[in-house]
C-alpha positions in Angstrom: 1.5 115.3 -70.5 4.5 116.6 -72.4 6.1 119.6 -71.0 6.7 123.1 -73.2 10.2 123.9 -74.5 12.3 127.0 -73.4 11.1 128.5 -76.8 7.3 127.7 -76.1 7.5 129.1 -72.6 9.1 132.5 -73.8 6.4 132.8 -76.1 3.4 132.0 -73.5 4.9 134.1 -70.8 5.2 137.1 -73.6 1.5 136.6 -74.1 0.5 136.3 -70.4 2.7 139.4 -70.3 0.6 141.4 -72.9 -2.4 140.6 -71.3 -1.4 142.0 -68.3 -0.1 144.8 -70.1 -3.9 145.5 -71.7 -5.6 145.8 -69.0 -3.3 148.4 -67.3 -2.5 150.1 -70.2 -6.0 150.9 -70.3 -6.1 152.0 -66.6 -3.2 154.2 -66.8 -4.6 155.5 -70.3 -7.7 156.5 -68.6 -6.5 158.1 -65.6 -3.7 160.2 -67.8 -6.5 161.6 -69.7 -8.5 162.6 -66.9 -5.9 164.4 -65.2 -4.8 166.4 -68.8 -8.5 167.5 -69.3 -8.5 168.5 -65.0 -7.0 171.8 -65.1 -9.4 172.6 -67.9 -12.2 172.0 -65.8 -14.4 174.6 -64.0 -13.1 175.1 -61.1 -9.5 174.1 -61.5 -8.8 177.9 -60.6 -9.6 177.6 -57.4 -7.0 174.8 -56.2 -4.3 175.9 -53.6 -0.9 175.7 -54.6 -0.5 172.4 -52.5 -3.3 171.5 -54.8 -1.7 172.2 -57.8 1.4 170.9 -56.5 0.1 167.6 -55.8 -1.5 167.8 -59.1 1.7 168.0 -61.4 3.1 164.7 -59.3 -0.1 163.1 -60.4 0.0 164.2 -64.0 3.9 162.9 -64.6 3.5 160.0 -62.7 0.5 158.9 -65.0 3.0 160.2 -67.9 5.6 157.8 -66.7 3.3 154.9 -65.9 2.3 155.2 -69.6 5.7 155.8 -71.1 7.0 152.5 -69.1 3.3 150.3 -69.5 3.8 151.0 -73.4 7.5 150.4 -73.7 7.1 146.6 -74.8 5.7 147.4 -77.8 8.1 149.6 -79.3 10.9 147.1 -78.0 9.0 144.4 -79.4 8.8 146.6 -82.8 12.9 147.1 -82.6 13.5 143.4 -82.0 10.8 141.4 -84.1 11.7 138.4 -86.0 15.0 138.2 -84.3 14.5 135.5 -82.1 15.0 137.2 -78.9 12.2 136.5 -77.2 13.7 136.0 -73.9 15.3 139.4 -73.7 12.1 141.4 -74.5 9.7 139.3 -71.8 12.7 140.4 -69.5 12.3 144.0 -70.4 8.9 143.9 -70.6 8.4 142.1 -67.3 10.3 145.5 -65.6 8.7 147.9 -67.3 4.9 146.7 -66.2 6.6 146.6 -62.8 8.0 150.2 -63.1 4.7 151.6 -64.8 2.3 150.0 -61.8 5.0 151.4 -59.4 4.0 155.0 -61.1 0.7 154.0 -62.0 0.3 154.2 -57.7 2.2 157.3 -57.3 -0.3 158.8 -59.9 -3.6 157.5 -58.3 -2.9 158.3 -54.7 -1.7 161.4 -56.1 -5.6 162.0 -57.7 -7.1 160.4 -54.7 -4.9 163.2 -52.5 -5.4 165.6 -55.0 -9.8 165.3 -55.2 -10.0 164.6 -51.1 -8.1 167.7 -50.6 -9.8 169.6 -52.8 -13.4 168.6 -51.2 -12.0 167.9 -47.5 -9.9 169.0 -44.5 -6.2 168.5 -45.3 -6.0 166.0 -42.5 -8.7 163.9 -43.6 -7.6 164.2 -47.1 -4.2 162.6 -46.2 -5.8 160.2 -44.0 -7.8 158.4 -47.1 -4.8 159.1 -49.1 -2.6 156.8 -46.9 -5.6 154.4 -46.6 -5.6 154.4 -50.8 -1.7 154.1 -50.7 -2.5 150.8 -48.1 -5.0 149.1 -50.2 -3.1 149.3 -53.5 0.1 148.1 -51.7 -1.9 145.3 -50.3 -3.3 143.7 -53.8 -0.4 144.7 -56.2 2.3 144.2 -53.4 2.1 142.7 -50.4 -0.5 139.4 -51.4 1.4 138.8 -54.6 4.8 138.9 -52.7 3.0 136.6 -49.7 1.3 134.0 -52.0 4.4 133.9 -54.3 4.9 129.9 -53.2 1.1 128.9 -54.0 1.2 126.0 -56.4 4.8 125.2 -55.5 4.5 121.9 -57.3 2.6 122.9 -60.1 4.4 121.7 -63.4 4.7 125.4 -64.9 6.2 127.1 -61.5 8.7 128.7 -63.0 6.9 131.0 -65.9 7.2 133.8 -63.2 10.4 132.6 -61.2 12.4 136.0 -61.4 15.5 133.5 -62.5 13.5 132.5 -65.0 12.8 136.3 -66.4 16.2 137.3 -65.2 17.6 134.7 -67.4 19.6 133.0 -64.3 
C-alpha cells in the first residue's frame, strides 16, 4: 500500500475538515436563528433582566461561533489556486475549534436561558452546569483522552497538532 504525499494529505485533511465544518455550521446556523427570532416571540416581555442578560451572551456567542465556523471559506476564497493548502487547513483547523468553543458558550447559554425562564434559578443552573458537563465530555474531555487510539495506524498524523501546526 503506497502512502499519500504531503500534498495529498493537505488536501484530504482540508476535506475531512469541511465536513466537520458542515455539520456544525449547520448546528450553529440553527441555533443563531432561533435565538434572533426569541425576543420576537410571545412572551419574551416577560424575561427578567438576568434573563435577558443571559440572553444577549447567548445571542453573540452563536454570532461568534458563526463568524469563526464560516471563516474557512472566505480564507479559502482569498487564497484559492495558490497552492497554500497547508496554511488554510491550519487556519481552518483553529477556527472550528474557536467556533465549537463559542458554539458551547451559546448553548448552555439557551439551555440557562429556557430552564430559567420555566424553573427555579437554582435548578435552572443546576441543568445548566449538567449541559456545560456533557458537552465538555464529547467535544473535550473523550477526544483529548482517546487522542492515542490507533497509535500505529499508517495515517496517525492527519490530526497530529505538529502536523496542522506545520512543526
Amino acid at each position: 500500500m503506497s502512502r499519500e504525499s504531503d500534498r495529498q494529505r493537505w488536501q484530504r485533511n482540508f476535506a475531512d475538515l469541511l465536513q466537520e465544518l458542515r455539520v456544525a455550521q449547520t448546528g450553529v446556523q440553527i441555533l443563531f436563528a432561533f435565538l434572533l427570532t426569541l425576543p420576537f416571540s410571545a412572551g419574551f416581555d416577560r424575561t427578567s433582566g438576568f434573563q435577558k442578560d443571559v440572553y444577549i451572551v447567548a445571542l453573540l456567542a452563536a454570532a461568534a461561533a458563526t463568524a469563526m465556523i464560516i471563516s474557512p471559506v472566505a480564507f479559502h476564497r482569498a487564497l484559492f489556486r495558490q497552492g497554500r493548502k497547508p496554511e488554510l487547513v491550519r487556519f481552518a483547523h483553529r477556527m472550528a475549534s474557536g467556533g465549537l468553543a463559542f458554539m458551547l458558550i451559546s448553548m448552555v447559554s439557551a439551555v440557562l436561558l429556557i430552564t430559567d425562564f420555566v424553573l427555579d434559578r437554582s435548578i435552572a443552573f443546576v441543568l445548566s452546569g449538567i449541559a456545560a458537563l456533557w458537552f465538555l465530555t464529547f467535544w473535550v474531555f473523550l477526544p483529548f483522552a482517546r487522542r492515542n487510539w490507533g497509535e500505529d495506524d499508517i495515517d496517525d498524523d492527519d490530526d497530529d497538532p505538529k502536523v496542522l501546526a506545520g512543526d
